[in-house]
MIFI-375399 format. One record per residue (C-alpha): x, y, z; residue in one letter; residue number from 1. Coordinates in steps of 0.5 Angstrom, whole numbers, plus 2048, in hexadecimal, padded with zeros to 3 digits. Layout:
+------+-------+-----+------+-----+
| east | north |  up | type | seq |
+------+-------+-----+------+-----+
|    X |     Y |   Z |    A | NUM |
...
+------+-------+-----+------+-----+
This chain:
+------+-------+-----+------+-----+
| east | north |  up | type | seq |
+------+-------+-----+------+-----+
|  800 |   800 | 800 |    X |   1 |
|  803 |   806 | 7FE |    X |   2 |
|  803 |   80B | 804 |    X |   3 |
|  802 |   811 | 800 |    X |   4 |
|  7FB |   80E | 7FF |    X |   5 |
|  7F7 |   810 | 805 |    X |   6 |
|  7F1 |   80C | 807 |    X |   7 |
|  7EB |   810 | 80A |    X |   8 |
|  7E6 |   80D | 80E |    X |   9 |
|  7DE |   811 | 80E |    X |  10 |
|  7DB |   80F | 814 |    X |  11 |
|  7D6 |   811 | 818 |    X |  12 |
|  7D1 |   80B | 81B |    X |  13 |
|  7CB |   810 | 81B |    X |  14 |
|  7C8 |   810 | 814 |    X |  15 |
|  7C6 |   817 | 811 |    X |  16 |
|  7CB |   81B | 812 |    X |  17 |
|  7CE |   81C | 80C |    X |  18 |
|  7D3 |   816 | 80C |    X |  19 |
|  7D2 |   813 | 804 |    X |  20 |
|  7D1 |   81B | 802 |    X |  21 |
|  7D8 |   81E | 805 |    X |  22 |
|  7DB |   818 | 803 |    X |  23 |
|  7D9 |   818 | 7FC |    X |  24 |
|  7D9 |   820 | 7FC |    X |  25 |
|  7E0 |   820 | 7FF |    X |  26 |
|  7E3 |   81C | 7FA |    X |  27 |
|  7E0 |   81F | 7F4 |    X |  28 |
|  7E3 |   826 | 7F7 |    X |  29 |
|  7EA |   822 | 7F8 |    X |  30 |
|  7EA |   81F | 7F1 |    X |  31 |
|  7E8 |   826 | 7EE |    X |  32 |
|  7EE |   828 | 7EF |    X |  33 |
|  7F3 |   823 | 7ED |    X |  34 |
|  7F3 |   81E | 7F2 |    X |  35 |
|  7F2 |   817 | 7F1 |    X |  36 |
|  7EC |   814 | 7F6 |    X |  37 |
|  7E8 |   80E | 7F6 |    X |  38 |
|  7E2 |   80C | 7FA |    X |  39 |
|  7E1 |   805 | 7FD |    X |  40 |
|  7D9 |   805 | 7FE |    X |  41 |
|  7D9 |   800 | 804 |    X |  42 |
|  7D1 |   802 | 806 |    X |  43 |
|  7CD |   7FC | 803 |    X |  44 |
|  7C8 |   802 | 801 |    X |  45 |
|  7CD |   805 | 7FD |    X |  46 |
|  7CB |   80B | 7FC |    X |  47 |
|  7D2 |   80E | 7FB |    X |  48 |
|  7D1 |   80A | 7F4 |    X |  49 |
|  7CA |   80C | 7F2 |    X |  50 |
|  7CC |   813 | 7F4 |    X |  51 |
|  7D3 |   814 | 7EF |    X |  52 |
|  7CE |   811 | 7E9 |    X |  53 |
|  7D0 |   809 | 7EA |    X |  54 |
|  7C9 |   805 | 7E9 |    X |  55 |
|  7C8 |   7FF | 7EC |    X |  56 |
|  7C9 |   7FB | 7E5 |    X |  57 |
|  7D0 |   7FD | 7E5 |    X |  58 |
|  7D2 |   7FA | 7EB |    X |  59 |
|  7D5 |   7F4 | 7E8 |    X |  60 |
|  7DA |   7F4 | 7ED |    X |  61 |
|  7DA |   7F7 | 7F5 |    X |  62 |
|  7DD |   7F9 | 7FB |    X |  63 |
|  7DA |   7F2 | 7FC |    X |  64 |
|  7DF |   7EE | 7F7 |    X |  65 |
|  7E4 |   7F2 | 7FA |    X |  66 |
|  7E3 |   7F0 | 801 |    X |  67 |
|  7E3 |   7E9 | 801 |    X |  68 |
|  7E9 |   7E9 | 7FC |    X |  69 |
|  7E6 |   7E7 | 7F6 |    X |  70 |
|  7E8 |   7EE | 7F1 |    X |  71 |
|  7ED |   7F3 | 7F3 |    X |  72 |
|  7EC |   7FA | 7F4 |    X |  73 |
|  7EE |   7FC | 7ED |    X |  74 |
|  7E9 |   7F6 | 7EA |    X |  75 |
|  7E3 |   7FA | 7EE |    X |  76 |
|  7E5 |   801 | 7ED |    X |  77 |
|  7E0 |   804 | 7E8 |    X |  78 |
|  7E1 |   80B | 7E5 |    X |  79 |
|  7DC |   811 | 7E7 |    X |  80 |
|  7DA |   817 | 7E3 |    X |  81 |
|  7DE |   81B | 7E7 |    X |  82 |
|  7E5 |   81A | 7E5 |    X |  83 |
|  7EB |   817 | 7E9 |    X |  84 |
|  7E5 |   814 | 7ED |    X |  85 |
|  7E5 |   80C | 7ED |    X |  86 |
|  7DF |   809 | 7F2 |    X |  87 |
|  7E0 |   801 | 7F5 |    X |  88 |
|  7D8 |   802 | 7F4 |    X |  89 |
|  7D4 |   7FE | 7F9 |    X |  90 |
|  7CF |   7F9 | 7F8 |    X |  91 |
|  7C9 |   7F5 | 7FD |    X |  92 |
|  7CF |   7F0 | 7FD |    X |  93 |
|  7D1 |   7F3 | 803 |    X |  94 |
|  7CB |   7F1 | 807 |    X |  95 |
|  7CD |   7EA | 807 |    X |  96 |
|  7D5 |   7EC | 80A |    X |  97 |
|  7D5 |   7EB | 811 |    X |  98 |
|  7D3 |   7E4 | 811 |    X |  99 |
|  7D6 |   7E2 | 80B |    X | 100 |
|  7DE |   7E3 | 80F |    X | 101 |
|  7DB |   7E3 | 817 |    X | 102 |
|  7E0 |   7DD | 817 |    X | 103 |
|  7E6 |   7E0 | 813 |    X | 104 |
|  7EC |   7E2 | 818 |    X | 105 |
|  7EE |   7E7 | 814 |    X | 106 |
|  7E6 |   7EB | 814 |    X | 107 |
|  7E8 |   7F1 | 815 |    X | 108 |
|  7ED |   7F2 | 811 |    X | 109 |
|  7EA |   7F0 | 80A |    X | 110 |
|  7E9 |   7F7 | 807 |    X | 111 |
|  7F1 |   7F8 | 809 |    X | 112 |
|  7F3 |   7F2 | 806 |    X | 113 |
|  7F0 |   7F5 | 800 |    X | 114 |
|  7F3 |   7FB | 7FF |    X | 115 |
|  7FA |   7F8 | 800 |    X | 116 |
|  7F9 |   7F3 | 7FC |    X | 117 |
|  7F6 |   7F8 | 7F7 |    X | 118 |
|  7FA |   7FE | 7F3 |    X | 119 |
|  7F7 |   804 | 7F6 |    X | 120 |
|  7FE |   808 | 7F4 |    X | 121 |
|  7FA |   80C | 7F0 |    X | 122 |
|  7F6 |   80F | 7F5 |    X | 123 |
|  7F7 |   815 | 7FA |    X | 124 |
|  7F1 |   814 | 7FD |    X | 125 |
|  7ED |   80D | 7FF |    X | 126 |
|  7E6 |   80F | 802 |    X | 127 |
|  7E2 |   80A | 805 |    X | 128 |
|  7DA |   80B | 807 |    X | 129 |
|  7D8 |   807 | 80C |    X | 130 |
|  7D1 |   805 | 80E |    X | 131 |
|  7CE |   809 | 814 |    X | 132 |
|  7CF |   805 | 819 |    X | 133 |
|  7D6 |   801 | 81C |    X | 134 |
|  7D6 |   7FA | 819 |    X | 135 |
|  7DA |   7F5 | 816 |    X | 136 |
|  7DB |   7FA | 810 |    X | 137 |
|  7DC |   800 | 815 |    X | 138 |
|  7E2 |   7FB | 817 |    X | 139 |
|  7E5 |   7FA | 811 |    X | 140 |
|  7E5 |   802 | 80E |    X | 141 |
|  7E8 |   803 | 815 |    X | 142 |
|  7ED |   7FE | 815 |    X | 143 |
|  7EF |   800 | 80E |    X | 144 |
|  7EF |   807 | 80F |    X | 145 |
|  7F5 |   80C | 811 |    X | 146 |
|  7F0 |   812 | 814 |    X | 147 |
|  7E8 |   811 | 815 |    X | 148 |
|  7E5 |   818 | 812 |    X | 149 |
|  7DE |   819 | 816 |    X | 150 |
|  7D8 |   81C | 813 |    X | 151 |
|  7D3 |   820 | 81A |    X | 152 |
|  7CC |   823 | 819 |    X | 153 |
|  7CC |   829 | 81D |    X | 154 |
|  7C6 |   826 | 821 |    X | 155 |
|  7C5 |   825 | 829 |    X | 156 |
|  7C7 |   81E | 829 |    X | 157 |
|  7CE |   820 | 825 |    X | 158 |
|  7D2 |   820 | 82B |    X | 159 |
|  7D0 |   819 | 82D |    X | 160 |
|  7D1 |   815 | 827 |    X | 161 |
|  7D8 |   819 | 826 |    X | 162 |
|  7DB |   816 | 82D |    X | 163 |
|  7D7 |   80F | 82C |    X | 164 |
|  7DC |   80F | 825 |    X | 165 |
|  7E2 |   811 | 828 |    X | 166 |
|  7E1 |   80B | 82E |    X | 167 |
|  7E0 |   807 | 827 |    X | 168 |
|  7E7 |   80A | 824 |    X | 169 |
|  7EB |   809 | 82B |    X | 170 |
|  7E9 |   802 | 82B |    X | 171 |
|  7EB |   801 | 823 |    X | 172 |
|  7F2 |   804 | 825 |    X | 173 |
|  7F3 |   7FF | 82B |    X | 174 |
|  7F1 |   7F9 | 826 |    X | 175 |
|  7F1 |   7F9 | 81F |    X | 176 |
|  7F5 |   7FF | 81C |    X | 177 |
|  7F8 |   804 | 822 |    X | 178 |
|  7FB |   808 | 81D |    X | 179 |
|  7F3 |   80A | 81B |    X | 180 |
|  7F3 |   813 | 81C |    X | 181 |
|  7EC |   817 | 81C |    X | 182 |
|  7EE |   81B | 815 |    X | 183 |
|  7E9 |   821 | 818 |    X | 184 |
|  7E1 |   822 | 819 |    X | 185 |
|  7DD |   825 | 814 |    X | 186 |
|  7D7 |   828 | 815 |    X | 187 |
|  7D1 |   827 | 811 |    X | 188 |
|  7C9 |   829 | 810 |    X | 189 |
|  7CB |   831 | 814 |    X | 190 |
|  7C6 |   836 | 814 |    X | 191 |
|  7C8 |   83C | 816 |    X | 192 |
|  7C1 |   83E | 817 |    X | 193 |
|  7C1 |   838 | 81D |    X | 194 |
|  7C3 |   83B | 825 |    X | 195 |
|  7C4 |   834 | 826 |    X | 196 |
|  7C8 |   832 | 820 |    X | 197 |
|  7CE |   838 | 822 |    X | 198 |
|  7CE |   835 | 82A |    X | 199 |
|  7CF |   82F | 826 |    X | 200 |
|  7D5 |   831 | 823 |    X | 201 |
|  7D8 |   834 | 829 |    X | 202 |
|  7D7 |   82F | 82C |    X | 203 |
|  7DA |   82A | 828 |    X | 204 |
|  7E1 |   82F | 827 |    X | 205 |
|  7E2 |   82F | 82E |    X | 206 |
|  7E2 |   827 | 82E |    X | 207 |
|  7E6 |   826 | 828 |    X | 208 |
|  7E9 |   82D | 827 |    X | 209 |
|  7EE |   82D | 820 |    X | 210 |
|  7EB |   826 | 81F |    X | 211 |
|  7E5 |   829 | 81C |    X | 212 |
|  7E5 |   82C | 815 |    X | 213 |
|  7E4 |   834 | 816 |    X | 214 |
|  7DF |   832 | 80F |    X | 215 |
|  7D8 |   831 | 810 |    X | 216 |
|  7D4 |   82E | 80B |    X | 217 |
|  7CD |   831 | 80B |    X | 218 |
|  7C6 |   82F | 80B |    X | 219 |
|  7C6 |   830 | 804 |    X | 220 |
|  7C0 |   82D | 7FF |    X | 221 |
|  7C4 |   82C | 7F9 |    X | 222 |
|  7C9 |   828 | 7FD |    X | 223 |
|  7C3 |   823 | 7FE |    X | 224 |
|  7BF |   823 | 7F7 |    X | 225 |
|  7C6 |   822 | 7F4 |    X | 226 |
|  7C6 |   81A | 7F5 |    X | 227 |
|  7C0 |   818 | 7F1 |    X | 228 |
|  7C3 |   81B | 7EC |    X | 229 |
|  7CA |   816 | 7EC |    X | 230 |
|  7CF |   81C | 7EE |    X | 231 |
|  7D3 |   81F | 7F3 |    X | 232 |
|  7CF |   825 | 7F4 |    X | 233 |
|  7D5 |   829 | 7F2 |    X | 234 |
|  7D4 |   827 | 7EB |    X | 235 |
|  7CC |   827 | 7EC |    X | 236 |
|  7CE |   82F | 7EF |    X | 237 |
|  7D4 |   831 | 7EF |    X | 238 |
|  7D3 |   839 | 7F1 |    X | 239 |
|  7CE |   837 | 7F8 |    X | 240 |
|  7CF |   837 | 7FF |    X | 241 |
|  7D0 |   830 | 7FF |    X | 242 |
|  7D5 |   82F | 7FA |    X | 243 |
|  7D9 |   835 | 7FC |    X | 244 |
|  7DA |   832 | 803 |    X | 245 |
|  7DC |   82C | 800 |    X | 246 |
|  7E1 |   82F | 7FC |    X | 247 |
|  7E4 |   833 | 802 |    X | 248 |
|  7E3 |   82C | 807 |    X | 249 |
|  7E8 |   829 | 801 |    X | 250 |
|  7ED |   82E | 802 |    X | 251 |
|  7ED |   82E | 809 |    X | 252 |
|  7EE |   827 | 80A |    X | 253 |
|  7F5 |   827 | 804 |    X | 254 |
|  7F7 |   82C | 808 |    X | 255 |
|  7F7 |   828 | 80E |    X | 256 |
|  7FA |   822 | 80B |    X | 257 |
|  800 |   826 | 808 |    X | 258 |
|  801 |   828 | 80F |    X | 259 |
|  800 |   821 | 811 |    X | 260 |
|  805 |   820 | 80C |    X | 261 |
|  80B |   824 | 80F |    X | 262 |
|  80A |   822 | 816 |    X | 263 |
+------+-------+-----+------+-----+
């Protein structure tokens, strides 16, 4: 595995709270300035697929296949329309994981092998989308990745489900992968409008301090019409508030990978 790759794990055992739009959002802003990303689909709803425009009917091979060590990440990826964005795209398959390798010793480190035996030098950056909740799929991501980047609506319970996350990461890092860091927090779903929304991120500031990315991804109506569309929504409208942010979330977090870099 080439350690110029880095390996980005979107988790957030919450569903609904942006996770497959910053992923695919994210890596479209990444690959519209030069850099070379795939996403590996590891939600069996696979709505990172449908959202980069990947039918059902084209998933001939999946994150699935992969997984059990059948085809190679370079077999699987597929072209989206955004170029220099490739997908492993996700199929119902992956239902039926969990119980399929329950008794492989190695269960947990299925989507790392995968990737090292692939030749994933070609990316900058791997993205996985994980399924909203903590599950054999979860581990694997987590057990793969370099970082976990964590999506967080700006809702009542944030707070909560962050922490539950950070004791899941701690018990990842004191198991399977210790070299796992949280990449950085983003905020998504705000509304300036909302007292409750700004307590929020007051709040999760002082908890996470620099961790938390200064771009906030607002509650934006084009964001969510993007998908029933088949595309990013920074292809769907590149000039709304959504996209804007998007763009400026992509440059933050370049910017702290090349500090990372240099350390």
């Amino acid at each position: 595995m080439n350690q110029k790759t880095r390996i980005i794990t979107v988790a957030n055992q919450k569903g609904g709270v942006g996770k497959t739009t910053t992923a695919i959002n994210l890596a479209t802003a990444l690959a519209a300035i030069g850099e070379k990303v795939l996403i590996v689909d590891l939600d069996p709803q696979g709505n990172a697929s449908t959202g980069l425009g990947i039918e059902r009917n084209q998933r001939e091979i999946s994150a699935y296949d992969v997984l059990i060590g059948e085809k190679t990440v370079a077999e699987a990826a597929v072209h989206t329309a955004v170029p220099n964005l490739d997908i492993v795209p996700s199929t119902l398959d992956l239902l039926g994981f969990e119980l399929e390798i329950a008794s492989d010793p190695r269960r947990v480190f299925k989507l790392r092998d995968a990737l090292s035996h692939s030749d994933i030098s070609n990316y900058r950056y791997v993205f996985c989308d994980c399924p909203p909740s903590f599950n054999l799929l979860t581990m694997n991501a987590m057990g793969a990745a370099n970082a976990i980047l964590v999506p967080l609506q700006c809702e009542f319970f944030a707070l909560e489900g962050l922490s539950q996350l950070l004791d899941t990461v701690s018990e990842v890092r004191s198991t399977i992968n210790p070299k796992l860091e949280i990449q950085g927090v983003v905020l998504t779903m705000y509304d300036s409008r909302n007292n409750l929304a700004q307590q929020v991120v007051s709040d999760v500031r002082e908890y996470m301090g620099d961790k938390v990315y200064k771009t906030l991804i607002p509650r934006n109506v084009r964001v969510s019409e993007a998908p029933s569309f088949g595309k990013p929504v920074i292809l769907y409208d590149l000039k709304c508030q959504g996209s804007q942010a998007y763009i400026q979330l992509a440059s933050e977090i370049i910017q702290r990978e090349r500090a990372l870099a240099a350390a």
